[in-house]
N, CA, C and O atoms as CSV, one atom per row, in Angstrom:
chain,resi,resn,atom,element,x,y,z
A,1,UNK,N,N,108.033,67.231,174.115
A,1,UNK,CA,C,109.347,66.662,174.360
A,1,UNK,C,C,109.490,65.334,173.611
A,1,UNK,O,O,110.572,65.128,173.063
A,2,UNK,N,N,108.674,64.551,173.535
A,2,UNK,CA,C,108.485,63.116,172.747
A,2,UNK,C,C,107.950,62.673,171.748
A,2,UNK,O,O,107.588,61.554,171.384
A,3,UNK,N,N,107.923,64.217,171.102
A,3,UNK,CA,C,107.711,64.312,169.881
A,3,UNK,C,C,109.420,64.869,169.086
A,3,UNK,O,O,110.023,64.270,168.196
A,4,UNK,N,N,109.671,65.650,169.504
A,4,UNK,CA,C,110.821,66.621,169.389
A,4,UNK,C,C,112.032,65.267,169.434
A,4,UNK,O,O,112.864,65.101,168.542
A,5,UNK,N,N,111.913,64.431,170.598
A,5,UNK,CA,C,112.710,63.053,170.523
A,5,UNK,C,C,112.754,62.758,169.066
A,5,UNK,O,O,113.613,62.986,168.214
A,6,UNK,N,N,111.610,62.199,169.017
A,6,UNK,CA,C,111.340,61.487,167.781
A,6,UNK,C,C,111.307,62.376,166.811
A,6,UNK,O,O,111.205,61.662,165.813
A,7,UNK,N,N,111.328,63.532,166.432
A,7,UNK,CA,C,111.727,63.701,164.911
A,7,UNK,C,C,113.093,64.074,165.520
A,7,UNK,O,O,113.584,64.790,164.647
A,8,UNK,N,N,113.931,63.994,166.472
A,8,UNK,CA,C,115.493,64.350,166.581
A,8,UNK,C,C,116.154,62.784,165.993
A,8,UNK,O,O,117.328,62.700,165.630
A,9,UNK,N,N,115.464,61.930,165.978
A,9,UNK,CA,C,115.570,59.799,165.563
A,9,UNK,C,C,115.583,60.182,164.075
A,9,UNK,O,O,116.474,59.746,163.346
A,10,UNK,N,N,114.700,60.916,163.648
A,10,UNK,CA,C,113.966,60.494,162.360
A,10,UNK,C,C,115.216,60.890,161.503
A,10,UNK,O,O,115.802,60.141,160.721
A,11,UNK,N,N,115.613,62.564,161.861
A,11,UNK,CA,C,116.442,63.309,160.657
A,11,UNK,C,C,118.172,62.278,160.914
A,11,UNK,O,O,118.954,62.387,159.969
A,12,UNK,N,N,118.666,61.339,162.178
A,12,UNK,CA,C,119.438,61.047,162.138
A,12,UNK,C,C,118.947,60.004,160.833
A,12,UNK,O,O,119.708,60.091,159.870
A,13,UNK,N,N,118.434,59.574,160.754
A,13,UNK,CA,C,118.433,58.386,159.824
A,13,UNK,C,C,118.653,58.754,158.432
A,13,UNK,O,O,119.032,57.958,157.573
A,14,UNK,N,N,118.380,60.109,158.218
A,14,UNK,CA,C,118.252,60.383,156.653
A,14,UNK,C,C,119.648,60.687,156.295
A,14,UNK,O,O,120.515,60.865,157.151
A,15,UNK,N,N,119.886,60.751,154.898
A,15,UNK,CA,C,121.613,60.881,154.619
A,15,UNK,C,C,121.336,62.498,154.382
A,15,UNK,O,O,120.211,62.993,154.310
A,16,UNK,N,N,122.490,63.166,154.282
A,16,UNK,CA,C,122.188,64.672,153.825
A,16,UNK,C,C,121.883,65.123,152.352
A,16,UNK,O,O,122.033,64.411,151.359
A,17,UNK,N,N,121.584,65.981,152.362
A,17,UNK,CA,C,120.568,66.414,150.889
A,17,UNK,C,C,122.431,66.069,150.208
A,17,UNK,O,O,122.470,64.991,149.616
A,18,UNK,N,N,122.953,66.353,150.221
A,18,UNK,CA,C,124.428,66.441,149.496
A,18,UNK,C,C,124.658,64.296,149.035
A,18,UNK,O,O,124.740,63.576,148.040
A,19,UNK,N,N,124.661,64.216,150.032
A,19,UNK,CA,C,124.771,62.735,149.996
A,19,UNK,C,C,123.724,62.235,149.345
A,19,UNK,O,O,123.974,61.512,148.380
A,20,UNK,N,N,122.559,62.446,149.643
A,20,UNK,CA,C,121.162,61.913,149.361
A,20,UNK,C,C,121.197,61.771,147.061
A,20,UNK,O,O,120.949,60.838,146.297
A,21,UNK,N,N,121.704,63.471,146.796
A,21,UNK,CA,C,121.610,63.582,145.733
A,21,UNK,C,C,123.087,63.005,145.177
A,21,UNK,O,O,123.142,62.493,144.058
A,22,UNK,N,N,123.773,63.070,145.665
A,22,UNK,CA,C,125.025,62.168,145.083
A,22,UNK,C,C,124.642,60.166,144.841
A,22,UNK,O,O,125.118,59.320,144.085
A,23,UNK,N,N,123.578,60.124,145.918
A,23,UNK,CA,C,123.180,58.563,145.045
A,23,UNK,C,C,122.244,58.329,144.637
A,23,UNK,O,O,121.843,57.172,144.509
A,24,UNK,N,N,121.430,59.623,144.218
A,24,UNK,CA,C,120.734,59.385,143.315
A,24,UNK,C,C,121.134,59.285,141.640
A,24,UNK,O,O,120.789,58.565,140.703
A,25,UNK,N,N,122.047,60.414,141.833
A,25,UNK,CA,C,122.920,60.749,140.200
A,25,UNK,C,C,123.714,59.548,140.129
A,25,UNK,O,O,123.629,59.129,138.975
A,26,UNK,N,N,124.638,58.609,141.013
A,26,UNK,CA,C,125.342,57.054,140.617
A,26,UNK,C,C,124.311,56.419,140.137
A,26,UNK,O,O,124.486,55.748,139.120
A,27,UNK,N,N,122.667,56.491,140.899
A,27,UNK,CA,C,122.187,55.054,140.644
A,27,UNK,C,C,121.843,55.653,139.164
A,27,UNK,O,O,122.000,54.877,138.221
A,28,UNK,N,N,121.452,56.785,138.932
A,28,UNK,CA,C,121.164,57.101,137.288
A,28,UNK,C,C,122.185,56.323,136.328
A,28,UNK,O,O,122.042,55.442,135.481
A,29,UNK,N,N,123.168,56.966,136.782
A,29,UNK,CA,C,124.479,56.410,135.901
A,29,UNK,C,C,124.403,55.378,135.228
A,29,UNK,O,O,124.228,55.064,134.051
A,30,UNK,N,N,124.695,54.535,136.942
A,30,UNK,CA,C,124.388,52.717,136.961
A,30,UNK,C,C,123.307,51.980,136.719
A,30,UNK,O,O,123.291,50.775,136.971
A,31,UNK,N,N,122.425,52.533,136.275
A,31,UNK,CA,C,121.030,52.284,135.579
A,31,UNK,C,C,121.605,52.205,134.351
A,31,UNK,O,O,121.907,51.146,133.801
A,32,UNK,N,N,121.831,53.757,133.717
A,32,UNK,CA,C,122.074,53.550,132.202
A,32,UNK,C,C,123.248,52.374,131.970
A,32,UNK,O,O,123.062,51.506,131.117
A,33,UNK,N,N,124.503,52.402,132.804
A,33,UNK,CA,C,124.760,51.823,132.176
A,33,UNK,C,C,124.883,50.366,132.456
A,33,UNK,O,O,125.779,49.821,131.813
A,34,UNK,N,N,123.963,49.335,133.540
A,34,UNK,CA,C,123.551,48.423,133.208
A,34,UNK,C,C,122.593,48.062,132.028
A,34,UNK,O,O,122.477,46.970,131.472
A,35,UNK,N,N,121.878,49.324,131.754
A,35,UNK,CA,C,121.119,48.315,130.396
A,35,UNK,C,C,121.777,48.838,129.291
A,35,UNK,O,O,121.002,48.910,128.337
A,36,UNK,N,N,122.517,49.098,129.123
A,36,UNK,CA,C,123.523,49.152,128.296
A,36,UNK,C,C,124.150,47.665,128.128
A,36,UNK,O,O,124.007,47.088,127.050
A,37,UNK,N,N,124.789,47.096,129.115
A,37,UNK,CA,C,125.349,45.939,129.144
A,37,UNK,C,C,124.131,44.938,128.843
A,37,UNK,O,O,124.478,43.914,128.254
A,38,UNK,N,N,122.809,45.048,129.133
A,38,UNK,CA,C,121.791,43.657,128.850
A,38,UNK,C,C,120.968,44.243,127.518
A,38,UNK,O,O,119.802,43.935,127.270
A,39,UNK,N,N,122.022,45.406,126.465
A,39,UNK,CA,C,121.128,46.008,125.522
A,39,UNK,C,C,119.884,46.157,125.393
A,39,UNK,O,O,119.183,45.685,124.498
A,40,UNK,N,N,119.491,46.954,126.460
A,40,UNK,CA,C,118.486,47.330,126.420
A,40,UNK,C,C,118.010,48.793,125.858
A,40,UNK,O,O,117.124,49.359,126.497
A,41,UNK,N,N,118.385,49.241,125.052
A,41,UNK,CA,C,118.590,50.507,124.757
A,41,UNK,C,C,117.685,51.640,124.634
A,41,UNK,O,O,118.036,52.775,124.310
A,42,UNK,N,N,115.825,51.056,125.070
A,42,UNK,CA,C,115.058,52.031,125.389
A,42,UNK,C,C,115.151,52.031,126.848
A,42,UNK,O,O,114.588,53.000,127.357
A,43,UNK,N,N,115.803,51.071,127.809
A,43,UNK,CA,C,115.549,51.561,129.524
A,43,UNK,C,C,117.074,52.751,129.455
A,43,UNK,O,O,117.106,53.809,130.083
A,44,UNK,N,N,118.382,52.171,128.419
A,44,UNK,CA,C,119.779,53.508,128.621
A,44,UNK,C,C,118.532,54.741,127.675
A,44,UNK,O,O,118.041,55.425,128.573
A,45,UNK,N,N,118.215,54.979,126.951
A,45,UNK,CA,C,117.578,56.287,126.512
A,45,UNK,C,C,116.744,56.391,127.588
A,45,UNK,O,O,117.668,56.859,128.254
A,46,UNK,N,N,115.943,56.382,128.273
A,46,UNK,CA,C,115.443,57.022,129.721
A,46,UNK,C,C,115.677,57.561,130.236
A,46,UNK,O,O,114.892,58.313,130.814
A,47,UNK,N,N,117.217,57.562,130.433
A,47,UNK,CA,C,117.978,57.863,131.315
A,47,UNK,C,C,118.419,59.409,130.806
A,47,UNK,O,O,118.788,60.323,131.543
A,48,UNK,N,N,118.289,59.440,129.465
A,48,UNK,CA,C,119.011,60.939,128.642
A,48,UNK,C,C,117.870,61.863,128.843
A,48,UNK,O,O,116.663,61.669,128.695
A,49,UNK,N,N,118.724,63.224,129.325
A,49,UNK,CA,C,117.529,64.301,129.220
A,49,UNK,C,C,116.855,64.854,128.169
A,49,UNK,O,O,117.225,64.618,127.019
A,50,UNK,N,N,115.989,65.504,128.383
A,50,UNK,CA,C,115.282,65.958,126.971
A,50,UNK,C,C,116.039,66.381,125.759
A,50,UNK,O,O,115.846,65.807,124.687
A,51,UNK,N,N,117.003,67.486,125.895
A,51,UNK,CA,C,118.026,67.487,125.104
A,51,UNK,C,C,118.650,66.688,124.076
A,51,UNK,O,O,118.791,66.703,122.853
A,52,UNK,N,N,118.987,65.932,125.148
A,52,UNK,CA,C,119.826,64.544,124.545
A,52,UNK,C,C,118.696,63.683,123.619
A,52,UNK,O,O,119.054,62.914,122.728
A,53,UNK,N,N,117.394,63.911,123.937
A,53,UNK,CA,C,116.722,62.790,123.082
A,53,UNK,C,C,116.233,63.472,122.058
A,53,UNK,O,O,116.092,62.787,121.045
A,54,UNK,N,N,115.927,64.579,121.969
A,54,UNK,CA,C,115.506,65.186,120.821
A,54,UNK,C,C,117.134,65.609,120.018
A,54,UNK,O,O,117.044,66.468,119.142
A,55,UNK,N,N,118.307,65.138,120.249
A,55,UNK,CA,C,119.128,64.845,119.429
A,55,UNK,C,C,119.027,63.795,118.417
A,55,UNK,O,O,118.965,63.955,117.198
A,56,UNK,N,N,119.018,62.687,119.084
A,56,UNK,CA,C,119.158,61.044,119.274
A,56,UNK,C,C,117.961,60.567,118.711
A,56,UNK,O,O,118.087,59.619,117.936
A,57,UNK,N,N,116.551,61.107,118.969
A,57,UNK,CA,C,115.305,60.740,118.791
A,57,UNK,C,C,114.795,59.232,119.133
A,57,UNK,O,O,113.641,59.015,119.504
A,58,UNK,N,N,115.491,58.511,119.017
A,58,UNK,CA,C,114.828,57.340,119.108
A,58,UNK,C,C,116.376,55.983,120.311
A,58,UNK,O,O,117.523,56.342,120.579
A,59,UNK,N,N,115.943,55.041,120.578
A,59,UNK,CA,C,116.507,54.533,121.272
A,59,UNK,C,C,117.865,53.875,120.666
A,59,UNK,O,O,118.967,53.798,121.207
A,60,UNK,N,N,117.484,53.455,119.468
A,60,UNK,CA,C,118.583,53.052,118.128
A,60,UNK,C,C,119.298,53.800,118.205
A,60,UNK,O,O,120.309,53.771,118.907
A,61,UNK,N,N,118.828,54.915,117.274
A,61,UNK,CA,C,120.489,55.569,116.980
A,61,UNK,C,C,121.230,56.428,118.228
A,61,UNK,O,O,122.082,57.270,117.945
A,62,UNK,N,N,120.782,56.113,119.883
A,62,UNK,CA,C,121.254,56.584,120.523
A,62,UNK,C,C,122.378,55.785,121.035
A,62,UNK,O,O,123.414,56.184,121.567
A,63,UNK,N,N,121.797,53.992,120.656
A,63,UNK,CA,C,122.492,53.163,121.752
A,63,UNK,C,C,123.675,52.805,120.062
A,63,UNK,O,O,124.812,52.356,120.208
A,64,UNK,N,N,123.173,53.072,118.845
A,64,UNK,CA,C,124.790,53.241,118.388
A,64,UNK,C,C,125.082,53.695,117.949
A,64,UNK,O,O,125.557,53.275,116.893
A,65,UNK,N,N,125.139,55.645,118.410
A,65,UNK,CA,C,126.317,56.589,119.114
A,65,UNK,C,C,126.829,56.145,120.167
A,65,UNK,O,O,127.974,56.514,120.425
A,66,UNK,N,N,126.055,55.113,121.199
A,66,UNK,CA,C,127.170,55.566,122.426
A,66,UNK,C,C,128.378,54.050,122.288
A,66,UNK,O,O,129.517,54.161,122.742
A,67,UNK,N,N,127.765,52.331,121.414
A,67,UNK,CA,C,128.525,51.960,120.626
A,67,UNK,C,C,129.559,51.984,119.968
A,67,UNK,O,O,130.489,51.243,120.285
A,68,UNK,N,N,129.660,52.912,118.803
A,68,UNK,CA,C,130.609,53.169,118.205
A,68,UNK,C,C,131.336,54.387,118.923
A,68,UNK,O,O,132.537,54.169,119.086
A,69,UNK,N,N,130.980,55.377,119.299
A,69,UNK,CA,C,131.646,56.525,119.816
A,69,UNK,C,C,132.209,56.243,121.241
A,69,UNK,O,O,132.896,57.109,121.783
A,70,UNK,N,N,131.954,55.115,121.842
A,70,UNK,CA,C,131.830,55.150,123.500
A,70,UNK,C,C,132.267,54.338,123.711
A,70,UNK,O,O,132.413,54.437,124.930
A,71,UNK,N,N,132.865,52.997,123.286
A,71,UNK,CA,C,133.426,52.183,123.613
A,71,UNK,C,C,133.322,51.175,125.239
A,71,UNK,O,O,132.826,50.143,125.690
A,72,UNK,N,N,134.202,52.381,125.644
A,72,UNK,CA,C,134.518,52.017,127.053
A,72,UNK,C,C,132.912,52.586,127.911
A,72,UNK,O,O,132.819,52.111,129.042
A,73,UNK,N,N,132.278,53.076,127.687
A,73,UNK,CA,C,130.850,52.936,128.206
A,73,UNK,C,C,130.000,51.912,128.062
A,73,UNK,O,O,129.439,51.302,128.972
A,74,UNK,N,N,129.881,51.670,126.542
A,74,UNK,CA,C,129.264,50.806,126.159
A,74,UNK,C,C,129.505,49.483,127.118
A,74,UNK,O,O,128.596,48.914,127.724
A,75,UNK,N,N,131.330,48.976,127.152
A,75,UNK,CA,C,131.198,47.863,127.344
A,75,UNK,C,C,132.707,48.288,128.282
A,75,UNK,O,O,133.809,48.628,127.854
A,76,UNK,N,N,132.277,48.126,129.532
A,76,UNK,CA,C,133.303,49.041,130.218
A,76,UNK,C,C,134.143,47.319,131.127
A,76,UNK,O,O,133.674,46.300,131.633
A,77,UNK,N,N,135.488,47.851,130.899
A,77,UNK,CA,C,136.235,46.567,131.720
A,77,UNK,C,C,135.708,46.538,133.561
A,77,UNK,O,O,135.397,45.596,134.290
A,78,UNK,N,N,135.797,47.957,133.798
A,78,UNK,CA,C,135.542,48.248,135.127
A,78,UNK,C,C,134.887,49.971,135.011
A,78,UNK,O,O,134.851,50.732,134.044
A,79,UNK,N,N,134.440,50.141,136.381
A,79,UNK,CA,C,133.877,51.406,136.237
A,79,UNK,C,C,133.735,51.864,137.624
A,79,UNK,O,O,133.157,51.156,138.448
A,80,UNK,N,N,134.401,53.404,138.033
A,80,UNK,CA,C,134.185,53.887,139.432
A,80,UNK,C,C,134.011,55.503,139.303
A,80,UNK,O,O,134.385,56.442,138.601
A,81,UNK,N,N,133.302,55.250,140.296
A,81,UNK,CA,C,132.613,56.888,140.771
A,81,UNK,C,C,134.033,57.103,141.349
A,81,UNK,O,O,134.815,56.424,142.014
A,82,UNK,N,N,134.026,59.042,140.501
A,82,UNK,CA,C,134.876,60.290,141.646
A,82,UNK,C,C,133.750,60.653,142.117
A,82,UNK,O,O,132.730,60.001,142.346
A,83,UNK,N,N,134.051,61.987,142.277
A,83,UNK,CA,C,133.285,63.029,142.985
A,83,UNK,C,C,132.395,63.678,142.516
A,83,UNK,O,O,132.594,63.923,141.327
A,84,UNK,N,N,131.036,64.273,143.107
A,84,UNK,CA,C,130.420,65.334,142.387
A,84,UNK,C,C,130.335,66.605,142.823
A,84,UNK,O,O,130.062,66.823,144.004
A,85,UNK,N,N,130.564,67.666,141.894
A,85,UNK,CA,C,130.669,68.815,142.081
A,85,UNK,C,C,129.270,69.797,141.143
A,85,UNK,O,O,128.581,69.493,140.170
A,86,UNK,N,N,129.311,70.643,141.738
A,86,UNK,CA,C,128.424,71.857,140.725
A,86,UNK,C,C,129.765,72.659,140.094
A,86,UNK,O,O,130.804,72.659,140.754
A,87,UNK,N,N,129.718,73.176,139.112
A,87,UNK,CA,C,130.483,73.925,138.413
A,87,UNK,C,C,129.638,74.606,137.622
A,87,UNK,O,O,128.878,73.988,136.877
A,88,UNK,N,N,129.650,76.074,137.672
A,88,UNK,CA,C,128.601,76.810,136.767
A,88,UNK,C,C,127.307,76.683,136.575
A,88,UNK,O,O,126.682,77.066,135.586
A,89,UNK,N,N,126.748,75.960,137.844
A,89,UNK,CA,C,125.594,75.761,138.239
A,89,UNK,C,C,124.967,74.557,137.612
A,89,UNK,O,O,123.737,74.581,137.663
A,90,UNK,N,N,125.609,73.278,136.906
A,90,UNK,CA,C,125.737,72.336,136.370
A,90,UNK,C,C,126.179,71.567,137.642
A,90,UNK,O,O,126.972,72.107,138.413
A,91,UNK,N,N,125.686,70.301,137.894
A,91,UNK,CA,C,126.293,68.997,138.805
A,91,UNK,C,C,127.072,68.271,137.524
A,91,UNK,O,O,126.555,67.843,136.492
A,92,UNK,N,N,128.475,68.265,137.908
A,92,UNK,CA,C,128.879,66.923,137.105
A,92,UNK,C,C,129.494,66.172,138.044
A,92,UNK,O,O,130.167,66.554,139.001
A,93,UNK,N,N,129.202,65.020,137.686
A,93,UNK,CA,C,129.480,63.287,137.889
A,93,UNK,C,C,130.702,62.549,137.364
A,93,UNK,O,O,130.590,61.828,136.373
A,94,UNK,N,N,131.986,62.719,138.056
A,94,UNK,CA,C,133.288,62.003,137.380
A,94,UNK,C,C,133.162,60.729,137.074
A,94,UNK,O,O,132.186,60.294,137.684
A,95,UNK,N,N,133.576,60.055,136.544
A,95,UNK,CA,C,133.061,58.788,136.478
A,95,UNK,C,C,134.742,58.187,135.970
A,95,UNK,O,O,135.166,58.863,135.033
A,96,UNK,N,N,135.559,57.253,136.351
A,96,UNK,CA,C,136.296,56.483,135.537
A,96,UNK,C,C,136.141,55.254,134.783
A,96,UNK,O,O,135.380,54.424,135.281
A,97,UNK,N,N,136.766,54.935,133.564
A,97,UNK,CA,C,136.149,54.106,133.278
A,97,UNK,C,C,137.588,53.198,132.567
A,97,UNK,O,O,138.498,53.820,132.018
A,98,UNK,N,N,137.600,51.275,132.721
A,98,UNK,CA,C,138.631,51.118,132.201
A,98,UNK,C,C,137.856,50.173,130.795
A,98,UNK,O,O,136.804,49.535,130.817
A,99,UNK,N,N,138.715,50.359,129.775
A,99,UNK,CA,C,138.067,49.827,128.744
A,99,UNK,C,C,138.654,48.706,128.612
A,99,UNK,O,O,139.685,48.424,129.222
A,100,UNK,N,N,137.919,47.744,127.595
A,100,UNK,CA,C,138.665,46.245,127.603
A,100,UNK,C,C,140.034,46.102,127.196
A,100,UNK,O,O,140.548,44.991,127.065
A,101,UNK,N,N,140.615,47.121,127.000
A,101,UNK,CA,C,141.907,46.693,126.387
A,101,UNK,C,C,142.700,47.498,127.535
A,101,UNK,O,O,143.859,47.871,127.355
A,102,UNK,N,N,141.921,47.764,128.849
A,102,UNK,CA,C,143.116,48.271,129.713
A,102,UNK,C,C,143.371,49.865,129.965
A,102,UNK,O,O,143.826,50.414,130.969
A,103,UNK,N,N,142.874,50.503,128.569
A,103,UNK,CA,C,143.035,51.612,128.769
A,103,UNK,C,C,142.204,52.734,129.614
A,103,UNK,O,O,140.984,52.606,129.507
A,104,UNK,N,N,142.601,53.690,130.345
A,104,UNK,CA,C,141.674,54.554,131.297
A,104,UNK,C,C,141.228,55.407,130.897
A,104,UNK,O,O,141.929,56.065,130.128
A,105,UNK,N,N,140.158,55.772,131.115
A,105,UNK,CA,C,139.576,57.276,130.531
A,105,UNK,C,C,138.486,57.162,132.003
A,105,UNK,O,O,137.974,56.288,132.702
A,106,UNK,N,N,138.567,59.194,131.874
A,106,UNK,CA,C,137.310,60.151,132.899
A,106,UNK,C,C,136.516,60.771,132.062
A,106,UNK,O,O,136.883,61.469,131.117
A,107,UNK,N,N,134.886,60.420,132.540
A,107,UNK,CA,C,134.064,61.005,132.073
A,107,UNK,C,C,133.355,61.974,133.069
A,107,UNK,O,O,133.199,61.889,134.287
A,108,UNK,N,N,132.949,62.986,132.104
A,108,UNK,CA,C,132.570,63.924,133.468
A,108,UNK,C,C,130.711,64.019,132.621
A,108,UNK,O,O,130.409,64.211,131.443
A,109,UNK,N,N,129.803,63.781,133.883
A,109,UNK,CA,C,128.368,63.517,133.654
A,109,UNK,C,C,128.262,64.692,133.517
A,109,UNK,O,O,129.126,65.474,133.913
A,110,UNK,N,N,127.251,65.028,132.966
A,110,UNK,CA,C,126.485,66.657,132.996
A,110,UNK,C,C,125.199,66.293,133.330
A,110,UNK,O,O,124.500,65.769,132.463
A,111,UNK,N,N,124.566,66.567,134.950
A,111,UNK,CA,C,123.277,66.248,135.463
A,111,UNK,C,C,122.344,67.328,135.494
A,111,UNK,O,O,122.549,68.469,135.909
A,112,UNK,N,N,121.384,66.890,135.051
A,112,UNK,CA,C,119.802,67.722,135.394
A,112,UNK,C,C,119.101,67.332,136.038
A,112,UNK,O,O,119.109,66.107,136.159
A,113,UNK,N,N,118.220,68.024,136.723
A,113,UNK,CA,C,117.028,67.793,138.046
A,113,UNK,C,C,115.672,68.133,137.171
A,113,UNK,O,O,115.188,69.261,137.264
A,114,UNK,N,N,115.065,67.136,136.315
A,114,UNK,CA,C,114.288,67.189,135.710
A,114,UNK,C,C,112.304,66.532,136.788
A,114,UNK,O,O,112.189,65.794,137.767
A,115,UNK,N,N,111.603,66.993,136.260
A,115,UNK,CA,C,110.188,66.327,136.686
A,115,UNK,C,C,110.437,64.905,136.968
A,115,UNK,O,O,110.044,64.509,138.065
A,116,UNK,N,N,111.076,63.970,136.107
A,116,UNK,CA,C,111.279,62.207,135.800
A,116,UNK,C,C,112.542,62.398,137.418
A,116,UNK,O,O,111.854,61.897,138.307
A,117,UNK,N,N,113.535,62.723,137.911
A,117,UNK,CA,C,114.436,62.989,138.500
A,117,UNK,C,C,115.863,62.971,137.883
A,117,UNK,O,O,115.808,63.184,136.672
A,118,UNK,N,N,116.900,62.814,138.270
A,118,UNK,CA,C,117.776,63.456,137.570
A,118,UNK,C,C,117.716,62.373,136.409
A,118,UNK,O,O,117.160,61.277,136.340
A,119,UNK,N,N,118.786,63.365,135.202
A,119,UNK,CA,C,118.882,62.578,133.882
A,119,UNK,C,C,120.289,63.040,133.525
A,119,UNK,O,O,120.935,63.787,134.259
A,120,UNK,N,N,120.644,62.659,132.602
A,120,UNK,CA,C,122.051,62.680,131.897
A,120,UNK,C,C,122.239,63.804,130.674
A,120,UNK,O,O,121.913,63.301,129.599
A,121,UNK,N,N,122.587,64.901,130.577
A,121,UNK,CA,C,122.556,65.926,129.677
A,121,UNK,C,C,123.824,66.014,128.978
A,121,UNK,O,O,124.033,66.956,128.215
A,122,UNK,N,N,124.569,65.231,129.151
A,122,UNK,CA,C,125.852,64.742,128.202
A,122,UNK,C,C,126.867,64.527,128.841
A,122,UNK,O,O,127.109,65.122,129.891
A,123,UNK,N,N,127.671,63.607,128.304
A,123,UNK,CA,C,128.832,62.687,128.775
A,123,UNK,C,C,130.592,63.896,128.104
A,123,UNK,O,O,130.592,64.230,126.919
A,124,UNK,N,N,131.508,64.233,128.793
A,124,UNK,CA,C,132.444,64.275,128.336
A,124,UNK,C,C,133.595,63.328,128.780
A,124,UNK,O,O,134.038,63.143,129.913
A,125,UNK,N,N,133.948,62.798,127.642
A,125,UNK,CA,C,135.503,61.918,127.890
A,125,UNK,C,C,136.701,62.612,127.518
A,125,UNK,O,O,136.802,63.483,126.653
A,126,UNK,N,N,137.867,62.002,128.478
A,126,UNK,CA,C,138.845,62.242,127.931
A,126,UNK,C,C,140.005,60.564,128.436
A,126,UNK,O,O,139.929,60.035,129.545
A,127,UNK,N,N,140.842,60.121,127.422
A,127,UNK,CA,C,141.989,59.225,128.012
A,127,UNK,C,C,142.209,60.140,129.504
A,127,UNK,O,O,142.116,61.359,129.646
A,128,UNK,N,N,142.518,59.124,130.499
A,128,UNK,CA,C,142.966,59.932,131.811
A,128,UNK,C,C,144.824,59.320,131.672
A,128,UNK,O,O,145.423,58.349,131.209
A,129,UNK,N,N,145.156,60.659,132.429
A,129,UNK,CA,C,146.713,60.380,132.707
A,129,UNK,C,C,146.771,59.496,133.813
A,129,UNK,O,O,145.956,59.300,134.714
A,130,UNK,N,N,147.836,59.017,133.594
A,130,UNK,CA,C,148.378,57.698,134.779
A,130,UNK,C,C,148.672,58.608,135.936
A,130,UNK,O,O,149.026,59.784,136.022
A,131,UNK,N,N,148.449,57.817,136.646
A,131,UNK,CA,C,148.247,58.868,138.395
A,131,UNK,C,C,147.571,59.646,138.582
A,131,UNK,O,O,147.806,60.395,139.531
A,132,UNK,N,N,146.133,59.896,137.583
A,132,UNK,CA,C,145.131,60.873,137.894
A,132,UNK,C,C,144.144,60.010,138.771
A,132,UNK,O,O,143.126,60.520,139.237
């Protein structure tokens, strides 16, 4: 009985596997893209899955693709989590993002559950519409 108590204590404390893995995939995010902001560009390549690095190969020419191509990642005015969903057996990670000049764009993460824990298997952007 006072055992059964106590692991009935224990599982309240834990968040649910749903929740649990939804902050693990932000803090990924927000990892990469704090060292992004203190250019650090071998702790943001860490963060890319295997895929992505045997694109990229090295930490350079990853951190300028995401530079020149990324703008509003790179150097984001503001930045907020949507939602995460599986779609086609893929987790993606909405992400909004406002760039320095104001303008909005959604990126949708493409997550993997790798050995290291999750990683980033590619970013899609698009400008977002006003009232999305």
């Amino acid at each position: 009985m006072r055992l059964t108590l106590i692991l009935l204590l224990l599982v309240g404390f834990w968040p649910p596997p749903a929740q649990a893995q939804s902050d693990e995939i932000r803090g990924v995010i927000s990892g990469q893209l704090s060292a992004f902001q203190a250019n650090d560009l071998a702790m943001a390549f860490s963060f890319a899955s295997p895929a992505i690095k045997r694109i990229f190969r090295d930490p350079q020419t990853f951190g300028h693709m995401v530079r020149n191509g990324y703008p509003m990642v790179w150097r984001p005015a503001e930045v907020r989590f949507g939602g995460l969903k599986e779609v086609g057996g893929r987790m993606i990670q909405t992400v909004h993002f406002t760039d320095q000049a104001g303008q909005l764009f959604e990126a949708a993460y493409e997550m993997i559950e790798t050995d290291q824990g999750w990683q980033i298997n590619g970013v899609y952007i698009r400008k977002a519409e006003l009232g999305a």
